[in-house]
C-alpha positions in Angstrom: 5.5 -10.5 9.4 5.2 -6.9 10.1 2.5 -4.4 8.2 5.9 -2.3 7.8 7.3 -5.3 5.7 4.5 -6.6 3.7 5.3 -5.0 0.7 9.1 -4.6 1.0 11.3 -6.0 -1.7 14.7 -4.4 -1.2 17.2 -5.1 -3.4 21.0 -3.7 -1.3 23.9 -3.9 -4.2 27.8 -3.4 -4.1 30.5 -4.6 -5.3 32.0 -7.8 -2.8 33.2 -7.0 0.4 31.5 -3.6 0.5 28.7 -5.0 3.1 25.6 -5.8 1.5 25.4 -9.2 2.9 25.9 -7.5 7.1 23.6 -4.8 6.3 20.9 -7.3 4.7 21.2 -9.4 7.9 20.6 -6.3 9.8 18.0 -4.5 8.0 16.0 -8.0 7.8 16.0 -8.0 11.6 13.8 -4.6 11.6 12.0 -5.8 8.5 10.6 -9.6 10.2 11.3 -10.9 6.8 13.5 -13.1 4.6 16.9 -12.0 3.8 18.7 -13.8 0.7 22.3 -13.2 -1.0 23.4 -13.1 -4.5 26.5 -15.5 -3.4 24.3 -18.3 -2.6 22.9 -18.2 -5.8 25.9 -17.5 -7.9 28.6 -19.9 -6.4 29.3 -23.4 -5.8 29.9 -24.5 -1.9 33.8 -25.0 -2.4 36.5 -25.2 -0.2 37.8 -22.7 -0.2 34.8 -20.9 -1.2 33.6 -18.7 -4.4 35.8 -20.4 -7.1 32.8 -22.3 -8.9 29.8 -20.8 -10.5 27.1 -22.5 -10.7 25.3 -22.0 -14.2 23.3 -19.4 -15.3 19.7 -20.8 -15.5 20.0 -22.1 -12.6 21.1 -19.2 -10.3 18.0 -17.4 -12.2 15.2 -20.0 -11.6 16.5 -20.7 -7.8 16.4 -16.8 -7.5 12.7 -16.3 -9.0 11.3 -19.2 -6.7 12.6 -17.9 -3.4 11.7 -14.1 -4.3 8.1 -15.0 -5.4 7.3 -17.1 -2.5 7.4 -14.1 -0.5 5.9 -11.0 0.2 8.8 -9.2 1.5 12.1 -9.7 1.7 15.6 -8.2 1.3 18.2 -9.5 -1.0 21.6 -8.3 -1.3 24.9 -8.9 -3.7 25.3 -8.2 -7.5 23.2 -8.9 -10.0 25.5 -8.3 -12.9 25.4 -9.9 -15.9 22.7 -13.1 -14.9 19.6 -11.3 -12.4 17.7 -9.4 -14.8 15.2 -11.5 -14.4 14.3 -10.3 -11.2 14.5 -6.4 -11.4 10.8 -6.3 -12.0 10.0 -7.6 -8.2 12.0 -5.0 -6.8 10.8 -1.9 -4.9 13.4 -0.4 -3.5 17.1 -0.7 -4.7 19.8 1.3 -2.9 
């Protein structure tokens, strides 16, 4: 990992479909560091996709464990209404 990303937590929100997700692939690129998304958290794997939500607790707790395990790392997607939780880790939110 880059010095640069060591202490990056970057936290990209919008609403769906406004980009977070391509700009977090992108911006984890420059950053040499993890890159997670609220969707995978939030939704079932359906067919089609993002008509199931997974429950609450659980999005939170999968959530914590990947953002504490590392350093750095960018995350992007909404929040709303279940990641609370997780403001405190963040450094940067844009």
């Amino acid at each position: 990992m880059s010095r640069e990303a060591k202490t990056k937590r970057i936290h990209l929100l919008g609403a769906s479909g406004s980009g977070t997700t391509t700009l977090g692939r992108a911006l984890v690129e420059r950053l040499n560091c993890p890159h997670f998304d609220t969707d995978d958290y939030f939704w079932l794997p359906t067919d089609p996709p993002f008509t199931h939500k997974r429950d609450t607790p659980w999005r939170q707790q999968r959530l914590m464990d990947d953002l504490t395990t590392h350093d750095a790392w960018v995350l992007s997607g909404s929040l709303c209404g279940w990641g609370d939780v997780a403001i405190p880790l963040f450094e940067l939110q844009q």
